[in-house]
Rosetta silent file (secondary structure, phi, psi, omega in degrees, C-alpha in Angstrom):
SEQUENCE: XXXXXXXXXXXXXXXXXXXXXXXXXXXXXXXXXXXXXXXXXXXXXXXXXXXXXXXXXXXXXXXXXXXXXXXXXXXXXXXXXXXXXXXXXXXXXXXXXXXXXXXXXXXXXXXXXXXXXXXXXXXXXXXXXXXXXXXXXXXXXXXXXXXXXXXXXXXXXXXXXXXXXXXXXXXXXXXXXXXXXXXXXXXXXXXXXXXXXXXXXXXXXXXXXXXXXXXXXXXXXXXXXXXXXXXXXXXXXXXXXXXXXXXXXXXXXX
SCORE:     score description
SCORE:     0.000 S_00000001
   1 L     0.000   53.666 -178.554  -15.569  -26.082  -25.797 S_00000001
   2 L   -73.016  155.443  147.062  -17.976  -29.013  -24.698 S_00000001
   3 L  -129.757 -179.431  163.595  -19.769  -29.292  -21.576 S_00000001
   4 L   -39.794  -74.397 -142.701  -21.840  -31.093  -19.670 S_00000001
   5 L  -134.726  144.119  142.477  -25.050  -29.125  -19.221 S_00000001
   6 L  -138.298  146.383 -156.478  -25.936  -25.551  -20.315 S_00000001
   7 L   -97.439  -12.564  167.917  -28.556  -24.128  -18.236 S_00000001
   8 L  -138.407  130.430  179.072  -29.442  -21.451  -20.930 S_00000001
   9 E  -114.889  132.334 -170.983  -28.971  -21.474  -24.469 S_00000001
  10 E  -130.575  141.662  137.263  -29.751  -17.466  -26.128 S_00000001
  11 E  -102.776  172.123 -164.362  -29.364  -15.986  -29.369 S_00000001
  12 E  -141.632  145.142  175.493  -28.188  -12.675  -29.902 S_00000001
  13 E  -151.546  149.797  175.999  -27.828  -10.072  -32.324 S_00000001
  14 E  -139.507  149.250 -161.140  -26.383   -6.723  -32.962 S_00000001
  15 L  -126.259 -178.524  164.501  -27.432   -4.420  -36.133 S_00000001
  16 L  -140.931  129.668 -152.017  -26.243   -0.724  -36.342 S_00000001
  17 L   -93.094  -34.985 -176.789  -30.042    0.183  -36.930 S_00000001
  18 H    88.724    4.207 -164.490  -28.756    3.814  -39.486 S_00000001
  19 H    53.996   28.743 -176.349  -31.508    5.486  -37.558 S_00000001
  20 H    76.960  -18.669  178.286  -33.918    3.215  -39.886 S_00000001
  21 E   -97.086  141.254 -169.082  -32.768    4.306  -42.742 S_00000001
  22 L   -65.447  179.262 -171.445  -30.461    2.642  -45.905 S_00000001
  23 L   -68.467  103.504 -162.013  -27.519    3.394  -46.902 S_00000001
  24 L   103.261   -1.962 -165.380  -26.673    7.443  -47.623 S_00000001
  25 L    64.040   62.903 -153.527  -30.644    7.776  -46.243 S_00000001
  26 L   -99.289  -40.679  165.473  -31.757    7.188  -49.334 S_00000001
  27 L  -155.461  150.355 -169.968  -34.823    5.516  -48.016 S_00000001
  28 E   -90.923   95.678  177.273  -36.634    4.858  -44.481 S_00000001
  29 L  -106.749   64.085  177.196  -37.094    1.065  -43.662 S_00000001
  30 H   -65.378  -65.807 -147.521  -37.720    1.032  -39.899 S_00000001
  31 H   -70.809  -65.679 -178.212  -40.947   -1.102  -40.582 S_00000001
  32 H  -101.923   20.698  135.214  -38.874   -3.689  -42.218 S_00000001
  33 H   -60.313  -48.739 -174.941  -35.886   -3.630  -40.166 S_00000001
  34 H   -58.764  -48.959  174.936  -38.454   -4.747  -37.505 S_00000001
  35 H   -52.231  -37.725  174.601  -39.720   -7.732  -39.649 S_00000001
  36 H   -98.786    6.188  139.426  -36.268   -8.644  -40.198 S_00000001
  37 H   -60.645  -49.426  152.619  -35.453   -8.722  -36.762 S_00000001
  38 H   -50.243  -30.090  179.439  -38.108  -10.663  -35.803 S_00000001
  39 L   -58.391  -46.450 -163.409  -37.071  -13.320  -38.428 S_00000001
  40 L   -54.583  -36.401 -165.821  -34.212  -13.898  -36.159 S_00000001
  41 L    58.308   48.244  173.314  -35.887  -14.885  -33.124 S_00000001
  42 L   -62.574  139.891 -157.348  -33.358  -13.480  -31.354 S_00000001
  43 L   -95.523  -41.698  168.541  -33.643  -13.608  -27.869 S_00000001
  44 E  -129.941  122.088  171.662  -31.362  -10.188  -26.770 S_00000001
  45 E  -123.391  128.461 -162.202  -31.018   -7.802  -29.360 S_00000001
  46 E   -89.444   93.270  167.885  -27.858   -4.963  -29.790 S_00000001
  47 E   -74.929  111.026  158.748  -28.901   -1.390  -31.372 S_00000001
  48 E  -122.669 -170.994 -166.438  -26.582    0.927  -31.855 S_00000001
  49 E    25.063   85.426  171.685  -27.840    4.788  -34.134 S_00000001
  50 E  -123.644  139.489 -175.228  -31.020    4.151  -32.871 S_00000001
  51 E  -103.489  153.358 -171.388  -33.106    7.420  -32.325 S_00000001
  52 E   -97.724  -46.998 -152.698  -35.406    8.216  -29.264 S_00000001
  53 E  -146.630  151.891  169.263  -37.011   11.361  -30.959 S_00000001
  54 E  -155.380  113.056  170.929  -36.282   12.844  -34.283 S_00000001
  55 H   -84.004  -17.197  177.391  -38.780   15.714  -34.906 S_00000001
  56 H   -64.577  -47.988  162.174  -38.002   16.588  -38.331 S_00000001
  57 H   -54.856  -44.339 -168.251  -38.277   13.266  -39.423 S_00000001
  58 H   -64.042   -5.443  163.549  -41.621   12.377  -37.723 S_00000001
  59 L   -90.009   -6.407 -168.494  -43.140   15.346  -39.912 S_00000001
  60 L  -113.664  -63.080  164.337  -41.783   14.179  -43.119 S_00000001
  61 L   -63.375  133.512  173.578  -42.154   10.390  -42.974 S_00000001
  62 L   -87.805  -12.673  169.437  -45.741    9.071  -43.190 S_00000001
  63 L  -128.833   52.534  154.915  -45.000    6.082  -41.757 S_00000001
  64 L   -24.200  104.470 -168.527  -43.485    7.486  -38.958 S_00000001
  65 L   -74.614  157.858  163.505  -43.513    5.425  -35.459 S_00000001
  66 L   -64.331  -28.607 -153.950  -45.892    7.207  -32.270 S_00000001
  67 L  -130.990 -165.070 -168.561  -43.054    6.157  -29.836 S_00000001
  68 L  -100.295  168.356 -152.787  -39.389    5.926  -30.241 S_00000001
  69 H   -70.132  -15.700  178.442  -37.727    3.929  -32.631 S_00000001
  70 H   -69.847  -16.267 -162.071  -36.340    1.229  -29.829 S_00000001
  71 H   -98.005  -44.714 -159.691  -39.728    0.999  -28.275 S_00000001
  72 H   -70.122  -39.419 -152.670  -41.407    0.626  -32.040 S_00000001
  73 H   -70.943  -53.128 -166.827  -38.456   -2.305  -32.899 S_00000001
  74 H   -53.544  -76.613  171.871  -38.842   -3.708  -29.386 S_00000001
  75 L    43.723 -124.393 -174.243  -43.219   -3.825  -29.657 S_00000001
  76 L   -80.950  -38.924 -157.817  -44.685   -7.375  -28.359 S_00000001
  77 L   -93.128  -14.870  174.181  -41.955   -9.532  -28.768 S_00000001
  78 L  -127.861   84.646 -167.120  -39.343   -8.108  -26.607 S_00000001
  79 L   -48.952  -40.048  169.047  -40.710   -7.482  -22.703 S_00000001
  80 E  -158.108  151.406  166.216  -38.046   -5.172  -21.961 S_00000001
  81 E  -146.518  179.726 -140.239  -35.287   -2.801  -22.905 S_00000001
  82 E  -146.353  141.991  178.814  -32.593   -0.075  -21.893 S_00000001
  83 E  -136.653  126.641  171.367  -31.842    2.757  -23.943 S_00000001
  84 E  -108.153  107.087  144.774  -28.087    5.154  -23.752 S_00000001
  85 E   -51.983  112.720 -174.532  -29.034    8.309  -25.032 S_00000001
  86 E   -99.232  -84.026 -166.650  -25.520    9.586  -26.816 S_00000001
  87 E   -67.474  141.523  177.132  -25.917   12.198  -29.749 S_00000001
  88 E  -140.281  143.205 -179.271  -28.695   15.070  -28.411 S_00000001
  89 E  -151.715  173.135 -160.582  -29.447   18.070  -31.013 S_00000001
  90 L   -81.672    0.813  159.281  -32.655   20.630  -30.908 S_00000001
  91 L  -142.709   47.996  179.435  -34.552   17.877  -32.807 S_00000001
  92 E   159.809 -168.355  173.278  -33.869   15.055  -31.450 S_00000001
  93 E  -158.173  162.830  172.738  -31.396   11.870  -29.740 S_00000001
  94 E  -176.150  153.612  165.412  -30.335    8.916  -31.074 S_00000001
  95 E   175.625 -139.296 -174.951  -27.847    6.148  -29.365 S_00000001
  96 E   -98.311 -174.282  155.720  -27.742    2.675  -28.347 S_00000001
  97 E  -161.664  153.637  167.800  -29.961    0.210  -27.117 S_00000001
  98 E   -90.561  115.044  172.477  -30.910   -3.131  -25.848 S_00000001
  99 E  -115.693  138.206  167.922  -34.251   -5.185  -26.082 S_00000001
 100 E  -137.535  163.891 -176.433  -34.159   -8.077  -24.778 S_00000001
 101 L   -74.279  -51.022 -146.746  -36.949  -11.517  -23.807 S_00000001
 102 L   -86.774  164.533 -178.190  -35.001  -11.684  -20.115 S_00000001
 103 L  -100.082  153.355 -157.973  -35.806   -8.895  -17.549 S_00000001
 104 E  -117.371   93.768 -149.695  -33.401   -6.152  -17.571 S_00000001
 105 L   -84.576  -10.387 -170.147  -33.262   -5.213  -13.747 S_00000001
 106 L  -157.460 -174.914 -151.610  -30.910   -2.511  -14.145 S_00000001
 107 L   173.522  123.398  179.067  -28.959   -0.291  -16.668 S_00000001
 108 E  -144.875  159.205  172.810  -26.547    2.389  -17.225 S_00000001
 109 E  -142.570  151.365 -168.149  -25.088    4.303  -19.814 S_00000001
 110 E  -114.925  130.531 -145.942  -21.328    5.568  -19.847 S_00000001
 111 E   -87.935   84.458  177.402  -20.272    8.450  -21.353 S_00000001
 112 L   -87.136   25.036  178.721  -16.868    7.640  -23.305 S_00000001
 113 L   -67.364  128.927  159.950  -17.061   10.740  -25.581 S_00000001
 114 L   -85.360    7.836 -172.198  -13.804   12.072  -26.372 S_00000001
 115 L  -176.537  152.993  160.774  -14.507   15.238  -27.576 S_00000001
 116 L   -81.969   20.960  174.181  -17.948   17.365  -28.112 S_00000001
 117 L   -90.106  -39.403 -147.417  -18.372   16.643  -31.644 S_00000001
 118 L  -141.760   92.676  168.227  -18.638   12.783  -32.110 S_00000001
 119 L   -73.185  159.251 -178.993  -20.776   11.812  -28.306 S_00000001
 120 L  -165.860  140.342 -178.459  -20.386    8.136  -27.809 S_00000001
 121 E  -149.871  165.892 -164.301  -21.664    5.726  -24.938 S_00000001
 122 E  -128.481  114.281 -171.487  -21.265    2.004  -23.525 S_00000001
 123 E  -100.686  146.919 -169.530  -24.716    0.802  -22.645 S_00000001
 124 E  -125.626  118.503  161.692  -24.315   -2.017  -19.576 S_00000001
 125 E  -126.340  106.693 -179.162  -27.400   -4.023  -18.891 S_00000001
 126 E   -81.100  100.897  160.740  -27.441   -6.450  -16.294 S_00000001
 127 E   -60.522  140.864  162.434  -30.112   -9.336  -17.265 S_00000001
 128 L  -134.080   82.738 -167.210  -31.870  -11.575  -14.983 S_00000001
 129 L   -63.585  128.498  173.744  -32.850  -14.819  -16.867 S_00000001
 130 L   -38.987  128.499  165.193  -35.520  -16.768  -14.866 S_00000001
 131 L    68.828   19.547  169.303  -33.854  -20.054  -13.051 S_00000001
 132 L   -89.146  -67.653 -163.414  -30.449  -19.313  -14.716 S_00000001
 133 L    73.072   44.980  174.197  -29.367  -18.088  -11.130 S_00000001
 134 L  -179.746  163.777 -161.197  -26.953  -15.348  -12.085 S_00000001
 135 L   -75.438 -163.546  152.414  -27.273  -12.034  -13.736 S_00000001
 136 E  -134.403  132.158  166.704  -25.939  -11.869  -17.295 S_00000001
 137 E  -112.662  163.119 -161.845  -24.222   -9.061  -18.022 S_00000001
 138 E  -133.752  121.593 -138.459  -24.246   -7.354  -21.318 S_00000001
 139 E  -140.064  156.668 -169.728  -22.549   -3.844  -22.568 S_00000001
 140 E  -114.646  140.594  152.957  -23.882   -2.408  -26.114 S_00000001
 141 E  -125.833  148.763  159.102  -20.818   -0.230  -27.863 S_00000001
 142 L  -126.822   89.744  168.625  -20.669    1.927  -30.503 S_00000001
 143 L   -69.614  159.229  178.861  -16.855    3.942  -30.874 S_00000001
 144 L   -48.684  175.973 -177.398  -15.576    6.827  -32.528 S_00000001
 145 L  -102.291  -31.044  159.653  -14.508    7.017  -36.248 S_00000001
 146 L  -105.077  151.313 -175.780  -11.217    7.885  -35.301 S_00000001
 147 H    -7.569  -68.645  177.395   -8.251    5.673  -33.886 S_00000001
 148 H   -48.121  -40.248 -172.966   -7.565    8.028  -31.429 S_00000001
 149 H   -85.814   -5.544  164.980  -10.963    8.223  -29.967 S_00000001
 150 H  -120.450   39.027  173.058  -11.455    4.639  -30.150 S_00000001
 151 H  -106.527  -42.997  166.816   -8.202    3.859  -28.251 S_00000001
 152 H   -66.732  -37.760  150.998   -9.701    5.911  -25.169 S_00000001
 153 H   -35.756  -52.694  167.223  -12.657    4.146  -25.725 S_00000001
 154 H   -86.278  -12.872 -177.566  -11.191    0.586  -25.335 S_00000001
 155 H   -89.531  -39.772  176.473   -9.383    1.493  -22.363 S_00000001
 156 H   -74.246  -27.646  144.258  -12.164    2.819  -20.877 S_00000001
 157 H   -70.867   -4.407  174.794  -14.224   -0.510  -21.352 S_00000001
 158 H   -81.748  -31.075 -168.594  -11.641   -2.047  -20.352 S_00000001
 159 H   -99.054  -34.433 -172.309  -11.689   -0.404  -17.325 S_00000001
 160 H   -72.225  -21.555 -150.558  -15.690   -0.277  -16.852 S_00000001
 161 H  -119.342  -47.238  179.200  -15.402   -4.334  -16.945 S_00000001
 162 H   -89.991  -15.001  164.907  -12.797   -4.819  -14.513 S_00000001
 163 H   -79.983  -24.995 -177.990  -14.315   -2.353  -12.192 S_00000001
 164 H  -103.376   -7.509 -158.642  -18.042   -2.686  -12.541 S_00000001
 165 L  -106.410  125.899  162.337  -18.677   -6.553  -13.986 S_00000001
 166 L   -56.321  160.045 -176.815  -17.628   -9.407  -11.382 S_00000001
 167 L   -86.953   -3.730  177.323  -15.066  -11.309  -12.697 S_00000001
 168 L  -117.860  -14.169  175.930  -16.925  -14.893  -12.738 S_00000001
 169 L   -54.929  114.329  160.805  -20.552  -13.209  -14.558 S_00000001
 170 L   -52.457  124.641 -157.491  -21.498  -14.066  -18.211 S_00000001
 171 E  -115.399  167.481 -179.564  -20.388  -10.835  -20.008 S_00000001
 172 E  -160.072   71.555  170.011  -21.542  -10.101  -23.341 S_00000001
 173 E   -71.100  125.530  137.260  -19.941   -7.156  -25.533 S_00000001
 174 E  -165.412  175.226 -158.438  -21.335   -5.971  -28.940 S_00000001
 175 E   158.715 -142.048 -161.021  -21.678   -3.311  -31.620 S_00000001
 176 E  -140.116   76.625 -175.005  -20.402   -1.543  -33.888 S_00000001
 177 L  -102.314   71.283  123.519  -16.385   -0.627  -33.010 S_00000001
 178 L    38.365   19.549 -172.198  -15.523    1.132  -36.157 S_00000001
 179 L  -114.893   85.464  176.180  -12.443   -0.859  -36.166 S_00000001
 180 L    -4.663  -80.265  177.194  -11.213   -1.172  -39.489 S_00000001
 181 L   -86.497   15.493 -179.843   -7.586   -2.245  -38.758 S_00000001
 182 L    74.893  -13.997 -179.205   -8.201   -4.579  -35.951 S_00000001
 183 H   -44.149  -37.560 -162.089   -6.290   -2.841  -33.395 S_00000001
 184 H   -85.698  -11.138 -162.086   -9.316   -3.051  -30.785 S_00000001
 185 H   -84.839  -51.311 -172.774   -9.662   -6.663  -31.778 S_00000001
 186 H   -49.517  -29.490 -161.697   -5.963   -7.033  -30.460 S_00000001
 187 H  -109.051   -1.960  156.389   -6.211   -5.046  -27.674 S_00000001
 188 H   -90.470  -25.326 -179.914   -9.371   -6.728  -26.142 S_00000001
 189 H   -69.721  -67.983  150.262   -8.503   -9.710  -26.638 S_00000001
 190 H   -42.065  -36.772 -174.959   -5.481   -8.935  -24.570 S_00000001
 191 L   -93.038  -89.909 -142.682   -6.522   -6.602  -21.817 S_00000001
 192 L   -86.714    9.134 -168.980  -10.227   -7.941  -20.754 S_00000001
 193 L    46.370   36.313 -162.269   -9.915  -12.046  -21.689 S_00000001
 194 L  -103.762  138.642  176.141  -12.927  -11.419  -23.547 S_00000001
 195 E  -121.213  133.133 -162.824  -13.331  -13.480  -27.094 S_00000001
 196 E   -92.476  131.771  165.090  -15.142  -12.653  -30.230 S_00000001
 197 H   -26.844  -63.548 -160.200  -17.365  -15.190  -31.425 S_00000001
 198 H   -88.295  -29.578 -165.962  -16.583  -15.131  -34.898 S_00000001
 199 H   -76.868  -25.522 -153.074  -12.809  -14.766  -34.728 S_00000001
 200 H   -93.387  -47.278 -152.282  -12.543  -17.844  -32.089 S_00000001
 201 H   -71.546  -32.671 -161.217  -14.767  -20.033  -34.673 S_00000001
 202 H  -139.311   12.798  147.035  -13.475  -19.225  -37.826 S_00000001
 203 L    84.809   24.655  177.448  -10.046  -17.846  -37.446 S_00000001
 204 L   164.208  139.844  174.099  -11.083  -13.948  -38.275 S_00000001
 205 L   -66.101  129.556 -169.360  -13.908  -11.368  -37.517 S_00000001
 206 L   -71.149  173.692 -176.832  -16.320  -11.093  -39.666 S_00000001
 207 L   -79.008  131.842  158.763  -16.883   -8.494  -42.602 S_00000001
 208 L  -140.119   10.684  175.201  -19.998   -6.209  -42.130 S_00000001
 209 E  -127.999  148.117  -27.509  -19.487   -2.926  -43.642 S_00000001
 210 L   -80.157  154.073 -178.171  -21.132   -1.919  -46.205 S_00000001
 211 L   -48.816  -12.429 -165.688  -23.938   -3.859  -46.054 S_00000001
 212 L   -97.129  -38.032 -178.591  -24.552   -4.826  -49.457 S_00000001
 213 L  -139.163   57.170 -161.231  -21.125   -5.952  -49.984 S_00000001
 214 L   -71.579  142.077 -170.559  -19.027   -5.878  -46.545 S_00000001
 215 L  -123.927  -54.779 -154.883  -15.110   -5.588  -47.043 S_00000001
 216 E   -70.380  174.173  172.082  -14.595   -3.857  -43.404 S_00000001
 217 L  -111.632  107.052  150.059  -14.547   -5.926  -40.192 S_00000001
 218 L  -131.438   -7.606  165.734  -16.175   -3.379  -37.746 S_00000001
 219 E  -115.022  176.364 -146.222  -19.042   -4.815  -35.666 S_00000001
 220 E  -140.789  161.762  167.646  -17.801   -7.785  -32.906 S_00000001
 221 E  -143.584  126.051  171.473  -19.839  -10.075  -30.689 S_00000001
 222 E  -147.491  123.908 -158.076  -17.415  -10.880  -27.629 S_00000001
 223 E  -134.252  171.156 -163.409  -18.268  -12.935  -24.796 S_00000001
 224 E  -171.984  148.944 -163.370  -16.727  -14.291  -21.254 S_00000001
 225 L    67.320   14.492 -155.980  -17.651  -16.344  -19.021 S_00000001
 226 L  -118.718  153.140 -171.621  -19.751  -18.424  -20.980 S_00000001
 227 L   -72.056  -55.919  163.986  -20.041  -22.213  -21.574 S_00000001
 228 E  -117.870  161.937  164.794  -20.276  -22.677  -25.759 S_00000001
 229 E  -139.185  121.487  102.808  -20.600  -20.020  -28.723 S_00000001
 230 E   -78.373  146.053  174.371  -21.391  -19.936  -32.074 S_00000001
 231 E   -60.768  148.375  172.548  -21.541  -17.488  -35.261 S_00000001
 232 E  -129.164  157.984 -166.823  -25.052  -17.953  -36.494 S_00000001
 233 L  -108.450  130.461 -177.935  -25.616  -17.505  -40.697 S_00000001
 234 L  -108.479  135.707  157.637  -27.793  -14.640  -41.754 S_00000001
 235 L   -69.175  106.842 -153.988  -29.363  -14.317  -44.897 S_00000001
 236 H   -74.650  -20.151  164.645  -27.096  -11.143  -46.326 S_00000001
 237 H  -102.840   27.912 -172.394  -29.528  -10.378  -48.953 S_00000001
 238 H  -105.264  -46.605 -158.843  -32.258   -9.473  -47.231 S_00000001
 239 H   -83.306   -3.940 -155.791  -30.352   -7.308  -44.588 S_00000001
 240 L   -84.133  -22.543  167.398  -28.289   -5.732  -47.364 S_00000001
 241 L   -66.860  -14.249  176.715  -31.749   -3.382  -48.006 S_00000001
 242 L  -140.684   36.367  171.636  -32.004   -2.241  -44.920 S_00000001
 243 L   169.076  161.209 -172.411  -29.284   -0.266  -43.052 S_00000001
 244 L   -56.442  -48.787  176.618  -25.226    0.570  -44.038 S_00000001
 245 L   -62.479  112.691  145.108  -24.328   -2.615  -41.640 S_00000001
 246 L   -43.685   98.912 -150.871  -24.680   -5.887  -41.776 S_00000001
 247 L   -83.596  178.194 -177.304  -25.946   -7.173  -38.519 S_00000001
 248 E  -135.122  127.582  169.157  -24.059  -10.373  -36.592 S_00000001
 249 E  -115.246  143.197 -165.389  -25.657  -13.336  -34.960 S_00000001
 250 E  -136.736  133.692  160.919  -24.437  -15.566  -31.941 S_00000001
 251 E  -116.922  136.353  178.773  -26.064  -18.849  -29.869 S_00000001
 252 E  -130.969  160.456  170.752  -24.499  -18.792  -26.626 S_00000001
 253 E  -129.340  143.891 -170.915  -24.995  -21.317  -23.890 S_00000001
 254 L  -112.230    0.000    0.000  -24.740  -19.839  -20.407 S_00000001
């Protein structure tokens, strides 16, 4: 995929954050989730079980954040971010979120819940990188656990993309789509012309569940409209301490 010129080059990343905590909750590393975010230097970064408020925790943990956990990860290094409030219970929220370096002029989040049990939302942030001279846009996902609910799910981004995203705009999908058996790989690929990073480079999506040892394929980076891509190499035994997921890294050139 050479070109000429690219007028922006970004990295990117998307974690499924665990609501700070390892794997089973065993123990709460928010504080060094952040540090190993920062290592990335990522430029836009993809949350998804990220919590706005949790009061039970913030009485129990001592090192507790003041503000919510997207705001705490987000701190100096990332001028702004968008938050989709999904799951809401009598102590608390948690969903996805975005921080990103680029200014985030606008934001929405879309309810794709299939049921009242398991809430679920697609957060769409339209970016406006200085001198690029187009937005970028970018959608956060996190889907259901089961098929069914993440078959309504893909149609309905599917649908959110050809109705709300122009059709020539640098798009940017990731997260954490719970999809095991690849169907959603198949069915995005087809339906929205959108292509996952790791699958176009290396001939399969990568493994990221569980973190320590990833077998499953379930989180995606998928882009459109964009000039080059690459998978970028994480060090897995650092990240394997600090959430169920493995996060995924991308350099894009816009």
């Amino acid at each position: 995929m050479a070109i000429e010129r690219a007028d922006l080059a970004l990295k990117v990343l998307t974690v499924n954050a665990h609501k700070g905590f390892t794997i089973f909750n065993r123990k709460f590393m928010l504080h060094e989730l952040r540090d190993a975010i920062r290592a990335t230097e990522a430029d836009v970064v993809f949350l998804q079980e990220v919590l706005g408020a949790h009061e039970r925790h913030a009485s129990r943990q001592t090192r507790w954040p003041s503000t919510s956990q997207y705001e705490f990860l987000a701190d100096s290094i990332w001028s702004d971010f968008a938050y989709g409030r999904n799951a809401v219970y009598s102590h608390g929220h948690h969903g996805n979120a975005l921080l990103s370096k680029y200014p985030i002029v606008s934001y929405e989040n879309v309810d794709v819940s299939v049921d009242k049990f398991e809430k679920r939302g697609l957060l769409h942030s339209v970016l406006r990188p200085l001198g690029l001279g187009q937005d970028v846009h970018t959608i956060c996902v996190h889907l259901g656990l089961r098929a069914r609910q993440r078959r309504a799910q893909l149609e309905a981004l599917c649908r959110w993309i050809a109705d709300e995203i122009p059709a020539d705009s640098p798009l940017i999908v990731a997260g954490d789509f719970n999809d095991w058996n690849l169907h959603g790989q198949r069915f995005l690929s087809r339906s929205s012309e959108l292509k996952e990073v790791f699958n176009e480079s290396r001939g399969r999506v990568a493994r990221s569940f569980p973190a320590r040892f990833p077998v499953l394929r379930l989180d995606r980076i998928y882009v459109r409209n964009v000039a080059e891509y690459a998978p970028v190499v994480l060090k897995a035994s650092r990240w394997g301490l600090l959430s169920d997921h493995a996060p995924l890294a991308a350099r894009i050139s816009l």
